[in-house]
N, C-alpha and C positions, 0 to 999 in steps of 0.2 A: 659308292657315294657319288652323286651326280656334281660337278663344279660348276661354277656358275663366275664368269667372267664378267667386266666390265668393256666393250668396243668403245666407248667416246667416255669421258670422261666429264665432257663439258654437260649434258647429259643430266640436271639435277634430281630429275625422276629417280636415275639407279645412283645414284650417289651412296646413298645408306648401305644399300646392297652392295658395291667396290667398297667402303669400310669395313662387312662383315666379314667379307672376302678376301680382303687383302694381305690378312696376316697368316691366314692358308697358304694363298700364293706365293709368299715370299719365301714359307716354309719349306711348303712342299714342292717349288718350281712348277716349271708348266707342265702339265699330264701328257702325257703320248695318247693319243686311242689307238683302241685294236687296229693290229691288218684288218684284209678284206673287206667287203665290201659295207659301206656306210650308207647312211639315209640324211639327207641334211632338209628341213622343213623350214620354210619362213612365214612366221606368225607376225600377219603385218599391223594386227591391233594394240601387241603388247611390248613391240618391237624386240624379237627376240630371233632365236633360231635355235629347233631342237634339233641333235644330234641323235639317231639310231643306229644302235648296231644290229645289221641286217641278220647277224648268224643268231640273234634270238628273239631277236624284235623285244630292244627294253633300248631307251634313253638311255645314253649314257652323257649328254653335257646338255647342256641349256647356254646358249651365249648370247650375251646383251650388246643388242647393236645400236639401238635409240631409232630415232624416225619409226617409217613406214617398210620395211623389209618387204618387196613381192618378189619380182623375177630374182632368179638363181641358174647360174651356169654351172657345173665342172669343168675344168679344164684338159684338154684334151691324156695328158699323163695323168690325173688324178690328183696334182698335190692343190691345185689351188680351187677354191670355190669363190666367185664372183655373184656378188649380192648388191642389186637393186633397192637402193635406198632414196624414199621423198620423204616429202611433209607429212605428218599424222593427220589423219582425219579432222576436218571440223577444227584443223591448226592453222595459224600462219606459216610458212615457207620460211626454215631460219637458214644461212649459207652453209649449215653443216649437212643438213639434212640430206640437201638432193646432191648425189655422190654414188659412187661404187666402190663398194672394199672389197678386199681380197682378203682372202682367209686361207690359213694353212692346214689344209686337212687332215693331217697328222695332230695338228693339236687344239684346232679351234681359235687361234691365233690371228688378231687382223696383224699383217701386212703392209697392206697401201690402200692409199684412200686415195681415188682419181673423180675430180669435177667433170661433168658428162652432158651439163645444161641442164636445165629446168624438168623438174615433174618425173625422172626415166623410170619406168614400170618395165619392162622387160630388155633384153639384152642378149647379146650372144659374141660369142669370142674363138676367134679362127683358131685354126691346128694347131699354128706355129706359136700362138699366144701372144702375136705382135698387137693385132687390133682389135677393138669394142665396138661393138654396133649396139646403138641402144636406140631405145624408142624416148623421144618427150615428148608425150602425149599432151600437155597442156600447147605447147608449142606447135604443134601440128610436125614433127622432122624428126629424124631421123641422125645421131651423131656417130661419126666415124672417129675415134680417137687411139691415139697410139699408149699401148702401155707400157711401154719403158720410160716414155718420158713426160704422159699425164695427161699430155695435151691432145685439144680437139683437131685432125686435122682438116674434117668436111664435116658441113652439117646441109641435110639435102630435106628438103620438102618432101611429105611421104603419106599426102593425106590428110583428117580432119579425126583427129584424137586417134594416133597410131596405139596401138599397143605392142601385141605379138612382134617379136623379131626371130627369128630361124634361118640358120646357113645351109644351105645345100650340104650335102657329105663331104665333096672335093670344095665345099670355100669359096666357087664361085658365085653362088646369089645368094642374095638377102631376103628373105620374103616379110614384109613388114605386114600388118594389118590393120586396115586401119577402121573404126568401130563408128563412126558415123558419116562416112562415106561410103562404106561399105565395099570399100576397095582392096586390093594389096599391089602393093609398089613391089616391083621388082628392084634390086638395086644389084649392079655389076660391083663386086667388090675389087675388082682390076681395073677400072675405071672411077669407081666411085662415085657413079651416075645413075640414078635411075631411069633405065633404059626402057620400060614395061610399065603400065597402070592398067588390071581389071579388074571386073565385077565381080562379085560373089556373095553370100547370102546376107541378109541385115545383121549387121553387129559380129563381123569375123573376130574371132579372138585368139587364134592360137591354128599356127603350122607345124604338121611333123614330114617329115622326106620319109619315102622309102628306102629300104639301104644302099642301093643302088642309081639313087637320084633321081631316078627317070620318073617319080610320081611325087605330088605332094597333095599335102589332104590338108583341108581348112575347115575348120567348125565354124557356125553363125549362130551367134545364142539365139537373138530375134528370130533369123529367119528359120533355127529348127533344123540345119541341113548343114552335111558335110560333105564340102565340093573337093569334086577328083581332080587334079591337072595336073596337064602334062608339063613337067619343069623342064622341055627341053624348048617347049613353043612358049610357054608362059601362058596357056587357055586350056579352060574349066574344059571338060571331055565327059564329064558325071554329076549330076547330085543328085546323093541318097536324101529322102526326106526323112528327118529322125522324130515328126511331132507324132506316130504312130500312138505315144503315149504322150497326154498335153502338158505333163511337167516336164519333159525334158527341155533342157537350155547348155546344149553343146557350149564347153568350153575346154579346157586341155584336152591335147592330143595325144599318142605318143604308136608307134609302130614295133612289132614283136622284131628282136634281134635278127629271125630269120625271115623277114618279111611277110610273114605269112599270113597276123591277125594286125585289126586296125584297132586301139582301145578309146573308145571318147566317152571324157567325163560330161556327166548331164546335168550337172549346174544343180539347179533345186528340186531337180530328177531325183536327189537321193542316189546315185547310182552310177555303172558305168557299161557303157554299151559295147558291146565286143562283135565285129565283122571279119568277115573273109576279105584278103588283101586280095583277093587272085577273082571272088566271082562279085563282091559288094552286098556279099549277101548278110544278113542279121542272124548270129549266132546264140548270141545270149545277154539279159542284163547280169550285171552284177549288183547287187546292195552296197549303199555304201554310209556313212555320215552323214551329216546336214550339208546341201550347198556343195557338193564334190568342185573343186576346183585345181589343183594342180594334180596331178598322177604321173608314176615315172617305174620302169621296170629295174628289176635285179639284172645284172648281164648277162646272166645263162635265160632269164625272160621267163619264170618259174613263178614270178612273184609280184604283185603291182600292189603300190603304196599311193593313198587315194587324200589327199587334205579336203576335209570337211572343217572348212571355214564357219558354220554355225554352231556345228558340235565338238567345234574344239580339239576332234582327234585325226587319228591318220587310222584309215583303214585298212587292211595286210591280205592283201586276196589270193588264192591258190587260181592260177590262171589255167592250169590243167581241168580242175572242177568246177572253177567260177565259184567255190565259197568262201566265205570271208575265216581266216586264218585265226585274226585275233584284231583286237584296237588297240591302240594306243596314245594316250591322254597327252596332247600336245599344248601349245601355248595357247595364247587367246588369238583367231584368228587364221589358223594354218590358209598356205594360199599357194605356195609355191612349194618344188619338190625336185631335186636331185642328188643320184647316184654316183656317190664316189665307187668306181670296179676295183 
């Protein structure tokens, strides 16, 4: 049986749904999920987030978080999952909304709720799980805030509607992007400056590192292209052009555990494109849902989970054959996607 929690209370949308619930809850205490490895999706139209268990590909929880749910971190040990929360669509901005909770992935349990500034759409949070780097995209900056004790400690300028935030491996940059400048801010996170601003294709949306640091790849949904650079100079060295086919609209990224393949989803491509890390060369599409937008691999890298934001589901690809595994009927929305190992 799938449970089904309440994360905010104040929340009058799931109200009904925390009384259906509640008297489970009390009965049955909070659930454990399975070990191994999880799938955690954020469905930012219905404010939700679906829980998979990877060893068979079936939901096993659904949790109500209210707002806008997109970006999603794991934490570097696997117990906490960090969730990007704004205003709903087409809503006003209430003070609970824009926030970041924490969640206990062991049982789907929020944690903490830390204030982050206006509008944050993605996010990322270092090894040690001291600090938040988020994007406020309505704000045009970028906030650096401590999570032990909630607070912002630096908010830096990082462009004109940032999105994307991504750490280097070893933690020391921040690759911000920002979607109508067309830029990405470098930001030292030992200084907490942005030391770096350059160019890259129209509407970047999403950085992934190679494991080794030394590369980072930036999709452009606009411009159709995903630029190579070198993270040690901070300058583009490549771009691949992806408009080969005119639906694709590069957006998540993500890099095979052993550096080998590059995966970027194609937006309203339907689809996901898969490269050689080593020559830039185009290996294969994959199929995927409507609108593919967040994708994220299994740890041994066997397996890519694709949110199709129009169709509602996550798609389950066998990254050996490029074929689609199976689907799986997610919220209203799916948008973001990470792997508890």
């Amino acid at each position: 049986m799938t449970v089904k929690r309440i994360c905010s209370r104040k929340n009058a949308k799931y109200f009904l749904k925390f009384i259906l619930f509640s008297l489970f809850v009390s009965l049955a205490g909070c659930s454990v999920y399975p070990t191994g490895t999880l799938v955690f999706v954020t469905n930012e139209r219905n404010g939700t987030i679906s829980v998979i268990d990877a060893k068979n590909d079936k939901i096993i929880d659904t949790i109500f978080c209210g707002a806008r749910p997109r970006g999603i971190r794991i934490s570097a040990d696997g117990k906490n999952a960090y969730v990007a929360l704004s205003a709903p669509p087409n809503k006003g901005a209430k003070p609970e909304d824009n926030r970041i909770i924490v969640l206990d992935t062991s049982t789907g349990k929020i944690k903490k709720s830390i204030n982050v500034g206006s509008d944050p759409e993605q996010l990322a949070v270092n090894a040690q799980e001291t600090m938040l780097y988020v994007s406020n995209e309505d704000a045009g900056t970028m906030t650096i805030t401590d999570i032990q004790s909630g607070q912002p400690k630096t908010t830096l300028i990082v462009g004109i509607e940032p999105e994307g935030v991504t750490l280097s491996p070893d933690g020391r940059w921040a690759y911000v992007t920002a979607e109508t400048s067309n830029s990405i801010s470098v930001v030292d996170t030992e200084k907490e400056q942005v030391v770096k601003t350059f160019l890259v294709g129209a509407r970047p949306r999403d950085t992934a590192f190679s494991p080794d640091g030394k590369l980072a790849y930036v999709s452009a949904e606009v411009g159709q292209t995903l630029s190579v650079v070198d993270a040690e100079k901070h300058e583009v060295v490549k771009t691949i052009p992806l408009g080969f086919r005119g639906d694709n609209k590069p957006v998540g990224i993500v890099v095979s555990p052993d550096g080998e393949k590059i995966y970027v989803a194609n937006g309203r491509g339907n689809s996901v494109s898969v490269f050689d890390a080593r020559t830039f060369q185009f290996l294969s599409f994959m199929p995927a849902g409507e609108r593919i937008w967040g994708i994220a691999l299994t740890p041994d890298g066997k397996k890519l989970y694709a949110a199709g934001s129009l169709s509602n589901d996550v798609t389950v690809i066998d990254t050996e054959t490029y074929k689609i595994i199976t689907k799986i009927e997610a919220g209203d929305g799916p948008w973001g996607i990470a792997v508890r190992k």
